[in-house]
C-alpha positions in Angstrom: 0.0 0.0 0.0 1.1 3.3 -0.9 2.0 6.0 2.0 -0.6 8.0 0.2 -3.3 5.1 0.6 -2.5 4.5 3.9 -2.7 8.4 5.1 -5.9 8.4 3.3 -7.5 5.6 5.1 -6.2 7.7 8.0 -7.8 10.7 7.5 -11.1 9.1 6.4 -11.4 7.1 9.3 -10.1 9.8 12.1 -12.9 12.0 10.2 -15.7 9.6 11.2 -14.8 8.3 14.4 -13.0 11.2 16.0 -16.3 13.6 16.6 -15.3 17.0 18.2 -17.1 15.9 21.4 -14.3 12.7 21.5 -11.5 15.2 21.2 -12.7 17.1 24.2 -13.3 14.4 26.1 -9.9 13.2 25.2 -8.2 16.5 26.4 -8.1 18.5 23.4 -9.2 21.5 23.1 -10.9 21.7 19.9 -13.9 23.8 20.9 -13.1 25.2 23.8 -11.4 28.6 24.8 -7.7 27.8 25.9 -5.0 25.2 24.4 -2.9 25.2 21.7 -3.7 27.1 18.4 -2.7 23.2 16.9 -5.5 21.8 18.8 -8.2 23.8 17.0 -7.8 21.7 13.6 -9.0 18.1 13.5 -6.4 15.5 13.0 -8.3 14.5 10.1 -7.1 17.8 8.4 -3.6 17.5 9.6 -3.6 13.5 7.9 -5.1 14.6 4.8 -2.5 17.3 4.2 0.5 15.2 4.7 -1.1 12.8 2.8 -1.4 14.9 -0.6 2.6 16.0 0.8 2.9 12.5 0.2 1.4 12.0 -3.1 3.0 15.0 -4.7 6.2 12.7 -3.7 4.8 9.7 -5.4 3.3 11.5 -8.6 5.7 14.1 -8.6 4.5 17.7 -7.6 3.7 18.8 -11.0 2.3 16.3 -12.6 -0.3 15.7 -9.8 -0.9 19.7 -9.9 -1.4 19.1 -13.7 -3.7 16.5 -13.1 -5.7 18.2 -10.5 -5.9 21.5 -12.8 -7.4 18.9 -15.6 -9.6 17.2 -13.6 -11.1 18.9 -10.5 -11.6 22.7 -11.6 -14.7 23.1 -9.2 -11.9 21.7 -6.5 -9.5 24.4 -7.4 -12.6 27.6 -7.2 -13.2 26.6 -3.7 -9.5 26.8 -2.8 -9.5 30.1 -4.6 -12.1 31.1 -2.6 -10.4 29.6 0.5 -7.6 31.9 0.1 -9.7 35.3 -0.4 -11.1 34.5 2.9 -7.4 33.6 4.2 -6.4 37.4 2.8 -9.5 38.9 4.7 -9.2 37.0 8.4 -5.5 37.4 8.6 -4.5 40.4 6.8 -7.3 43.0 7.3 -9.3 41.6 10.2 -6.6 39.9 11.8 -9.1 37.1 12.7 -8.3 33.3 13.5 -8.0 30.9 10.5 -8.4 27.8 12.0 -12.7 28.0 12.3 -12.5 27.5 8.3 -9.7 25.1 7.7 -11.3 21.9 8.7 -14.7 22.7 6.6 -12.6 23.7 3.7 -9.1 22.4 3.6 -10.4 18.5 5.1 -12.4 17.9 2.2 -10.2 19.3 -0.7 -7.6 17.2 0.5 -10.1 14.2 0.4 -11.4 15.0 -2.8 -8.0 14.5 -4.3 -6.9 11.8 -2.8 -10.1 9.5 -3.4 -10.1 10.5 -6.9 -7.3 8.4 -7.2 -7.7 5.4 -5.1 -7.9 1.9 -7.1 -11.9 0.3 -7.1 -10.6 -2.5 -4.6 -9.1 0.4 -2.4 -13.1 2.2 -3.0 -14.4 -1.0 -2.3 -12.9 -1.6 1.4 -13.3 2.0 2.7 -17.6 1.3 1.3 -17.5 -1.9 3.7 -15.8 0.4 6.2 -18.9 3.5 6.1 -21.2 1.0 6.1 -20.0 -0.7 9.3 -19.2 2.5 10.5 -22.6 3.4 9.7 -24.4 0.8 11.6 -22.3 0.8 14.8 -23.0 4.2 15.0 -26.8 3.4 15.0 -26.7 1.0 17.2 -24.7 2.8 19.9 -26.9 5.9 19.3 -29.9 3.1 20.4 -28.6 2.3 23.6 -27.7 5.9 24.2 -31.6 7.0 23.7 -32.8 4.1 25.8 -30.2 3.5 28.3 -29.6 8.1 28.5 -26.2 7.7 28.8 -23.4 8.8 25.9 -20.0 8.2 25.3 -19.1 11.8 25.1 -20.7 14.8 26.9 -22.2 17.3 24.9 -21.0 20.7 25.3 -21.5 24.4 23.3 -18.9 26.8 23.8 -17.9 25.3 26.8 -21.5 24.7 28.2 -22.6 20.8 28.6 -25.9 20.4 27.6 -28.7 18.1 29.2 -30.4 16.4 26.0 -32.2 13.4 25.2 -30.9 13.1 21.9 -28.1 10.8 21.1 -24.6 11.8 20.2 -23.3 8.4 19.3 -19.7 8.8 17.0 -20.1 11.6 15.2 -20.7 13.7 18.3 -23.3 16.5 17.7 -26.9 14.8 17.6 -27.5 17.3 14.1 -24.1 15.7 13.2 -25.3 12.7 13.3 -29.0 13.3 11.5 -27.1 14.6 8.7 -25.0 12.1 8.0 -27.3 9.2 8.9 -29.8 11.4 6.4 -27.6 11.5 3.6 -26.2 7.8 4.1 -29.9 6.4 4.2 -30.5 8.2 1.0 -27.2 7.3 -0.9 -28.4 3.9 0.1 -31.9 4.2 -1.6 -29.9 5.7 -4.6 -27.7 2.8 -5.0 -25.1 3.4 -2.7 -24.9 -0.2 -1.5 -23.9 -2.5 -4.1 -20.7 -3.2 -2.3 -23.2 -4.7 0.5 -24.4 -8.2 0.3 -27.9 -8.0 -1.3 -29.4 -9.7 1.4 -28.1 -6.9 4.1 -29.1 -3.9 1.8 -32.7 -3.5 3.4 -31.9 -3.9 7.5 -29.0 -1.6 6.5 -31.6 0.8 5.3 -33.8 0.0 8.0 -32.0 0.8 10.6 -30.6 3.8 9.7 -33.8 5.4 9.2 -35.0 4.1 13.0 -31.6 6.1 14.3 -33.0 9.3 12.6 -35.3 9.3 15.9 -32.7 9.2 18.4 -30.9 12.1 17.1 -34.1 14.5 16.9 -33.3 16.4 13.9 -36.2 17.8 13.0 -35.5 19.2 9.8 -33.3 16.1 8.3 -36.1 13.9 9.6 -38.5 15.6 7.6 -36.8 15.9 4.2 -35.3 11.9 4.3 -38.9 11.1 4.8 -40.4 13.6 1.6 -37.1 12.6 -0.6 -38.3 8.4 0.5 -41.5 9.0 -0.6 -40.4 11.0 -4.0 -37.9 7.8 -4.5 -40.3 5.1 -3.9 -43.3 6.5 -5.5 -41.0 6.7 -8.5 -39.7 3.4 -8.2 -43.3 1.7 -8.0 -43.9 3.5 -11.1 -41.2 1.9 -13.0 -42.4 -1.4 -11.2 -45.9 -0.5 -12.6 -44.5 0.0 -16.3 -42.7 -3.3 -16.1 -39.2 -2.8 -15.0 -38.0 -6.1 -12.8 -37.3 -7.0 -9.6 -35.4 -9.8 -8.2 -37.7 -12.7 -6.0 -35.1 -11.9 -3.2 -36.1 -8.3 -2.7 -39.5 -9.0 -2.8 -39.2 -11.1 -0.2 -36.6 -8.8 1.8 -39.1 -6.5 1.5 -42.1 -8.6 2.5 -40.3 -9.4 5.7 -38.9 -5.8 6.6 -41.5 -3.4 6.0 -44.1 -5.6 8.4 -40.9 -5.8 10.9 -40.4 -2.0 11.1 -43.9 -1.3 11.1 -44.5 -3.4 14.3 -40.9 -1.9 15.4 -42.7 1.5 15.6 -45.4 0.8 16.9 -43.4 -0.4 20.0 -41.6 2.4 20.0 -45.0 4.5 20.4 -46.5 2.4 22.8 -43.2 2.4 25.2 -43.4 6.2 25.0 -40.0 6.3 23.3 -40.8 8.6 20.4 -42.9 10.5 22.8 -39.7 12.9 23.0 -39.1 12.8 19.4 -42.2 14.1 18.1 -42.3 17.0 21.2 -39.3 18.2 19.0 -42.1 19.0 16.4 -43.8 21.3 18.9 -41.1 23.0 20.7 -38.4 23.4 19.2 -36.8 25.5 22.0 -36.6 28.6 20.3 -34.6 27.4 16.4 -37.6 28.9 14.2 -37.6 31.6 16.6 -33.9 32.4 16.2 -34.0 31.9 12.1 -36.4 35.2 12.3 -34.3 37.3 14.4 -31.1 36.5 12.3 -32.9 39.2 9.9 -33.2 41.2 12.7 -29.2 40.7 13.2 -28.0 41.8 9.7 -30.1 44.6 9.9 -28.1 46.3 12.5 -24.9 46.1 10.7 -24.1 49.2 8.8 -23.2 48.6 4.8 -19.5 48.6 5.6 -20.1 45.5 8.0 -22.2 44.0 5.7 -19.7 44.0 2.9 -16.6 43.1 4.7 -17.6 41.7 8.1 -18.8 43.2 11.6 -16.4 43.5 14.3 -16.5 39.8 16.3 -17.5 41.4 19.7 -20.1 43.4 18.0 -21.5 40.3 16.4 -21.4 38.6 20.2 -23.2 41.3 21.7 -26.2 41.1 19.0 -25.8 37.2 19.7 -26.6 38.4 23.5 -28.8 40.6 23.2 -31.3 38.6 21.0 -30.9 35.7 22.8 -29.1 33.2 20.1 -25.9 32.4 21.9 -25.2 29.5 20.2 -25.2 30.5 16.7 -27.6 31.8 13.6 -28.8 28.8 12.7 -28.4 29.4 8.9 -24.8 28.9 7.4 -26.0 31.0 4.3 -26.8 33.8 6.7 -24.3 33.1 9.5 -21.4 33.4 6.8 -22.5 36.9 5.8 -22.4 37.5 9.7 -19.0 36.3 10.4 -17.2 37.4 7.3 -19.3 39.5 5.3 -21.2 39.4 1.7 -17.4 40.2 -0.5 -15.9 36.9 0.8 -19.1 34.9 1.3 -20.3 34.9 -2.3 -16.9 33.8 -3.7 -16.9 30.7 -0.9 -21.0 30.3 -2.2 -19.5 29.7 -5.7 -16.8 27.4 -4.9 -18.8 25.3 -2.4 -21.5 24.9 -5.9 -18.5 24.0 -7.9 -17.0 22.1 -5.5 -20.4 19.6 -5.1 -20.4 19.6 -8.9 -16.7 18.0 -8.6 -18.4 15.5 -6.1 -21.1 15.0 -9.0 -18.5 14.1 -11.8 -16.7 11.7 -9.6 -20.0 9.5 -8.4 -23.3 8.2 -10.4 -26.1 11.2 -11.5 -28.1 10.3 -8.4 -25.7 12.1 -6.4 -27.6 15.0 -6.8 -29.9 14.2 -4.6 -27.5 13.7 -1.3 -26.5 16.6 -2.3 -30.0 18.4 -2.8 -30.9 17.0 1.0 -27.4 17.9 2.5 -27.7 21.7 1.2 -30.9 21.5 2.4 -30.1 20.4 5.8 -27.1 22.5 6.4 -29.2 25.8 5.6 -31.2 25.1 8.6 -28.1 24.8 11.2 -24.9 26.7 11.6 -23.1 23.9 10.0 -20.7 24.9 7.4 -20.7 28.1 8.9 -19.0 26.5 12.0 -15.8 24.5 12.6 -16.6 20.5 11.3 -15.2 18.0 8.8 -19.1 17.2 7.9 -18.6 18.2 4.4 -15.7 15.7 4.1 -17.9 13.1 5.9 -20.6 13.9 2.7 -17.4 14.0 0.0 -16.7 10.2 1.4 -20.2 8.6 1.6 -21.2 10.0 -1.6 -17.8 9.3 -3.5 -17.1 5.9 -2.4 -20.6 4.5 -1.9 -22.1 6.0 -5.1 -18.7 5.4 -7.0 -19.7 4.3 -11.1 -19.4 0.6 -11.7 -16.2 1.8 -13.8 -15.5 5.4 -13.5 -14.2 7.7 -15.9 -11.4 8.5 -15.0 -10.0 4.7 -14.8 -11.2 4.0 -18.5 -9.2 7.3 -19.8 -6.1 5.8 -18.2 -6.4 2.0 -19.1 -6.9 3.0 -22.8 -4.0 5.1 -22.5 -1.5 3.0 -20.9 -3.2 -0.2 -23.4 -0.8 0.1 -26.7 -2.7 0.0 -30.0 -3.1 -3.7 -31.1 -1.5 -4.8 -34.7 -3.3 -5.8 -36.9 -2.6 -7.8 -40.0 -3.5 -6.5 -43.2 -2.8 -8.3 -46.5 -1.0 -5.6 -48.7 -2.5 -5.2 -52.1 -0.9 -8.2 -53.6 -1.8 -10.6 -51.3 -5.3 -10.0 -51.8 
């Protein structure tokens, strides 16, 4: 295995199982006011980097900069737009960087270095997210029955008292958007590298987890894209496509099974705290009003380059919201102003587009319910590795049967064959 395969692995794996909440509970402070300024990025980040380091040594530094140029121009606007916000933070604010570099930088990095992994090396990190996957439902189970977690949950430096689960990921919305768009990559295809027989409780039991982590808002939108998916499917069913006899009777034996499941669940009172979510929401739709309220008392020079960071925490006191605007379209225009949040707008667009080119034409819709999702939290706004989390289930699960990029280099490397044609004469 290459040093570059093996850093990868590393960085993908750190991503999913070392949550923000781990890292505090392990010491670091990630979140937290205090420690190091090397223990505000993710180790994730710090494994990704050294691992394209370590495939410019491999590929040689400009023909992998070639390559990247040819092949991931949405890749390279982002990181354009990554350094216009790196001028404005530390050059005319004088801000931290590190907030940005784990949302931005993390998944870049990925993006490269999955690009160019071999389909047996795509193959074993699938099997890997979808035992990662389930794990992390189960433990988020015993967490909502048992109320107990691994980690604590805190918010800047506050621990919270919450019924919802924070299982591996850490955050509980964390964890609904990743279980959200890992449910629906699996509708979409996503789990051909699972044994056929597996694909439904898979499927089944990621969409029971979506209740232990409350979120409201991914809940909602799995559940409309489900119905838009399957309603479509019976469709084709209707005008003759096939299905195999084993699905059928997977399906026969699930859909009863998760049907009596939640009624269970309703009886024992369980999802009796899930559905109060749905009435109050402790104040979110409540604090996605007043963020208008906030951008309207910044003056147009705020607006356009950023507010001063303890006039943005006042407002955040004053109207009650000190956790965060809980839209990262808004929230960006908040922390860095309109001139650097359009050109990071464009490049995330091109950057999902890159995500598109390298997975099957259904990836649109992870990404449909991920944008979705995110404008209803601080999310991308924040400090997280979730967009790299999205770049890896969407890449590696929803990976072409061949892709692209490996047929353009097979027929290259392949030398013409020779063929034997009879000269004039002979004929």
């Amino acid at each position: 295995m290459a040093p570059s395969t093996a850093l990868c692995w590393l960085a993908l794996v750190t991503a999913f199982g070392l949550s923000h909440l781990m890292l505090e509970r392990l010491g670091i402070a990630y979140e937290t006011s205090g420690g190091a300024s090397w223990q505000k990025i993710a180790p994730a980040t710090y494994l990704s980097i050294i691992a394209i380091l370590a495939l410019a040594i491999e590929q040689g530094p400009e023909n992998l900069l070639n390559d990247v140029v040819r092949r991931h121009k949405g890749t390279l606007v982002l990181a354009f737009a990554w350094l216009i916000q790196f001028f404005q933070l530390v050059i005319i604010i004088g801000a931290p960087l590190t907030p940005t570099i784990d949302t931005f930088i993390y998944p870049i990095c990925l993006l490269v270095l999955i690009a160019r992994q071999d389909e047996r090396t795509m193959y074993h990190m699938a099997l890997f997210i979808h035992f990662f996957m389930a794990v992390n439902a189960i433990i988020a189970g015993v967490e909502f029955v048992t109320q107990t977690r691994i980690t604590p949950m805190f918010a800047n430096g506050i621990e919270l008292v919450d019924w919802r689960s924070s299982a591996l990921f850490g955050h509980p919305l964390m964890n609904a958007l990743a279980t959200g768009c890992y449910a629906l990559a699996l509708m979409l295809g996503g789990g051909r590298s699972l044994p056929r027989v597996l694909f439904l409780p898979a499927l089944g039991l990621q969409m029971v987890a979506m209740v232990f982590f409350g979120g409201r808002a991914a809940t909602a939108l799995l559940v409309v894209f489900a119905v838009v998916l399957g309603a479509r499917h019976a469709v084709t069913i209707l005008l003759g496509r096939r299905f195999s006899a084993l699905a059928a009777a997977i399906a026969f034996v699930l859909v009863p099974t998760l049907v009596v499941a939640g009624g269970i669940l309703v009886a024992e009172g369980f999802l009796d705290r899930f559905l109060l979510r749905f009435v109050d929401d402790e104040g979110s739709a409540q604090a996605r009003l007043i963020m208008f309220d906030v951008l309207g008392r910044f003056s147009w020079q705020e607006l356009l380059v950023g507010p001063d960071a303890g006039t943005l925490a006042t407002l955040q006191r004053v109207y009650g919201i000190p956790f965060g605007i809980e839209s990262f379209w808004f929230a960006f225009i908040a922390f860095y102003g309109i001139l650097t949040s359009i050109p990071i707008f464009l490049g995330l667009f091109a950057f999902l587009y890159d995500i598109r080119r390298l997975s099957t034409v259904h990836a649109w819709w992870v990404i449909g319910f991920f944008l979705a999702v995110c404008s209803t939290s601080l999310s991308l706004a924040g400090k997280s590795t979730t967009m790299g989390v999205l770049l890896a289930t969407i890449i590696v699960t929803m990976r072409p049967a061949m892709r692209q990029s490996s047929r353009v280099e097979i027929s290259a490397a392949r030398p013409a064959p020779h063929r034997n044609r009879r000269s004039p004469k002979q004929a």
